[in-house]
C-alpha positions as CSV (number, residue, x, y, z in Angstrom):
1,X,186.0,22.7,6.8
2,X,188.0,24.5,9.7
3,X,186.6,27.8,8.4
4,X,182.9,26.4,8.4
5,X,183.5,25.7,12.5
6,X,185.1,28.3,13.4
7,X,182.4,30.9,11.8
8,X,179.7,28.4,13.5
9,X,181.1,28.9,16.5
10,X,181.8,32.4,16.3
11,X,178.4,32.7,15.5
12,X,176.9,30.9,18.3
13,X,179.0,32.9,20.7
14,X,177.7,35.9,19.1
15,X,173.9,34.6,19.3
16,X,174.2,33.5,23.0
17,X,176.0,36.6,24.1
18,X,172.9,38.7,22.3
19,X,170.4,36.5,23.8
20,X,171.8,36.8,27.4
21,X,171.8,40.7,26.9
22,X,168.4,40.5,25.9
23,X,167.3,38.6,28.6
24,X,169.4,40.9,31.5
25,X,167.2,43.9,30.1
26,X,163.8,42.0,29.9
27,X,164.8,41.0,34.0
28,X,165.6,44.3,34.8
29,X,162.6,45.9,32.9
30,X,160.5,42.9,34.5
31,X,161.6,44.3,38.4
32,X,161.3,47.4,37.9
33,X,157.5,46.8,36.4
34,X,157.5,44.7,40.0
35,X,158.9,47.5,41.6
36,X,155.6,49.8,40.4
37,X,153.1,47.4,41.6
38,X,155.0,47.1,45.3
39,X,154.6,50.8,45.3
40,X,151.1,50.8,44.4
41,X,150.8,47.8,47.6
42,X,152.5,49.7,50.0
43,X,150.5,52.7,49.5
44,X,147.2,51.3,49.5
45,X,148.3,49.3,52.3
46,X,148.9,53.1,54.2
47,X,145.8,54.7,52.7
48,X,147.3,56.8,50.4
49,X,145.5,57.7,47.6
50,X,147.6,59.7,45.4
51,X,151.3,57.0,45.7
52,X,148.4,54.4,44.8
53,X,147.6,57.0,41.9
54,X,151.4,57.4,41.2
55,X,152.6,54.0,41.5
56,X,149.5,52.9,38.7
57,X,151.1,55.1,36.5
58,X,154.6,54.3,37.2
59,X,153.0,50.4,36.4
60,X,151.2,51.5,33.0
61,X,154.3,53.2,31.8
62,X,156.8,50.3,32.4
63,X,154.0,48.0,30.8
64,X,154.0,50.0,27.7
65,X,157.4,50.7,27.4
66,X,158.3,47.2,27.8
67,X,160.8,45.5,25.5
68,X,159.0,42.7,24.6
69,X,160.8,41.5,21.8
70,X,163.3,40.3,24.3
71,X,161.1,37.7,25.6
72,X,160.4,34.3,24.5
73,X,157.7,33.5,22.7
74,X,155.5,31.6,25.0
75,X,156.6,34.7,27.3
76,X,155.4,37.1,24.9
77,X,152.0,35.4,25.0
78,X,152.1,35.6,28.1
79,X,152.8,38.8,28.9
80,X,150.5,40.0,26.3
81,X,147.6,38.2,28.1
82,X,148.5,39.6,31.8
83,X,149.7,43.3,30.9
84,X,146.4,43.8,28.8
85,X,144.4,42.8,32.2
86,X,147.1,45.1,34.3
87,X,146.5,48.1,31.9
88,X,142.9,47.8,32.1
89,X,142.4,47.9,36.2
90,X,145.3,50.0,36.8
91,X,145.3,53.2,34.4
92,X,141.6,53.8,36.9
93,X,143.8,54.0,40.0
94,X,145.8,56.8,38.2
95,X,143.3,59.3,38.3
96,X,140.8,57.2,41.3
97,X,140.3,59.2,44.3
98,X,138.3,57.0,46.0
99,X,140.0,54.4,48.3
100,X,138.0,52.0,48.1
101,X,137.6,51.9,44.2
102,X,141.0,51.7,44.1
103,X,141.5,48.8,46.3
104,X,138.5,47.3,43.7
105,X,140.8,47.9,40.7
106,X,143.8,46.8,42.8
107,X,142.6,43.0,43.0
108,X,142.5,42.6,39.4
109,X,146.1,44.2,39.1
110,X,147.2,41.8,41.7
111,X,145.7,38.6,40.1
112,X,147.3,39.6,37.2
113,X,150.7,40.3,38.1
114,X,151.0,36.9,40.2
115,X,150.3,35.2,37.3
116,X,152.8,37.2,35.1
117,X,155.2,36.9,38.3
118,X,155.4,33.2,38.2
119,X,155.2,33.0,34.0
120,X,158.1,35.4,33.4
121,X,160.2,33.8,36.3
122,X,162.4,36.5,36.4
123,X,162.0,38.1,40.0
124,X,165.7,39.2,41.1
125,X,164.6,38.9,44.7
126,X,161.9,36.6,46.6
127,X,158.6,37.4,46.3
128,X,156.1,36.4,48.9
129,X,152.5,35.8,47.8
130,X,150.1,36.4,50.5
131,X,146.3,35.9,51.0
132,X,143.7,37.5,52.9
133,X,141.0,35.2,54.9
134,X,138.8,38.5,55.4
135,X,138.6,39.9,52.1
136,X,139.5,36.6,49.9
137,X,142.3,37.6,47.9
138,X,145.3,37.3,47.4
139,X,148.7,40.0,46.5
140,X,152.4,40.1,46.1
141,X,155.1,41.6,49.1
142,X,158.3,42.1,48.6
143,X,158.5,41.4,52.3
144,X,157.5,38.4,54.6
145,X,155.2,40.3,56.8
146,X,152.1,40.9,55.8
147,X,151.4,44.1,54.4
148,X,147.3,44.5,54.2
149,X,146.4,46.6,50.9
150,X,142.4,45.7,50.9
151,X,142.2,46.7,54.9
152,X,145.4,49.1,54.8
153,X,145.4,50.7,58.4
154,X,142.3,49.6,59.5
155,X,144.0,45.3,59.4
156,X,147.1,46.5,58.4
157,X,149.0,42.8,59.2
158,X,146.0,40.8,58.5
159,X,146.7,37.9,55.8
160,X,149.5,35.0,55.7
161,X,152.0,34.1,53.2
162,X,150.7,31.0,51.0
163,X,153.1,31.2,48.6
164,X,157.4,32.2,47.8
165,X,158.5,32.8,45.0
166,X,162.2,32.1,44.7
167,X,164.6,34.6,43.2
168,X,165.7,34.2,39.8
């Protein structure tokens, strides 16, 4: 019987310890996803076309590379859901060299990584969702000030903050 409960609770050691690993790399794979879309923000936000072009592809790659067997399964769903959206209004930013187009393109991305933000609840640092009166949408910022990607230089701190998300 000793034997029974000590290989049980070997073995639930062993199952937490590979579910905690598995959860450290779907964080870290999750911010770094993050990380592509604030670099496809911040250069739409300056008018640059080809980091917007750059950071798309950066956010396609992480999507599919992804290791979403790590995730839970409600997760997974979710992810599924909100990276098939991303894929589909990003990968045109890649190769868009039209400003404006890409800024089109960019508030589907955005509407789909706040809601994958706030499923996957994994952000390793606060996020700050922030909303535009002008052009009626909204965007994640890894900072509090507002950072304008629709109006880039032209209303370049135009917007408030309407939401934080706390890091996880």
């Amino acid at each position: 019987m000793k034997k029974v409960l000590i290989i049980i609770t070997v073995l639930s050691i062993a199952i937490t310890s590979a579910v905690k690993a598995q959860s450290t790399v779907a964080k870290r794979e999750f911010n770094n996803t993050l990380k592509a879309y604030f670099d496809i923000k911040n250069a739409l936000s300056k008018d640059n076309v080809a980091t917007a072009g750059v950071g798309a592809k950066a956010l396609t790659d992480n999507i599919t590379a992804f290791p979403i067997k790590t995730l839970t399964a409600a997760q997974q769903t979710e992810w599924k859901k909100q990276t098939t959206e991303l894929k589909k209004y990003a990968e045109p930013i890649v190769t868009e060299k039209d400003l404006k187009a890409q800024r089109k393109s960019f508030e589907y991305v955005s509407s789909a990584m706040i809601k994958l933000t706030k499923a996957m609840n994994m952000n390793n640092a606060v996020v700050y969702v922030q909303y535009c009166p002008m052009v009626k949408k909204s965007w994640l910022n890894e900072v509090e000030d507002v950072q304008n990607p629709f109006y880039g230089s032209k209303m370049y701190d135009c917007g408030e903050v309407t939401e934080t998300l706390a890091k996880k």
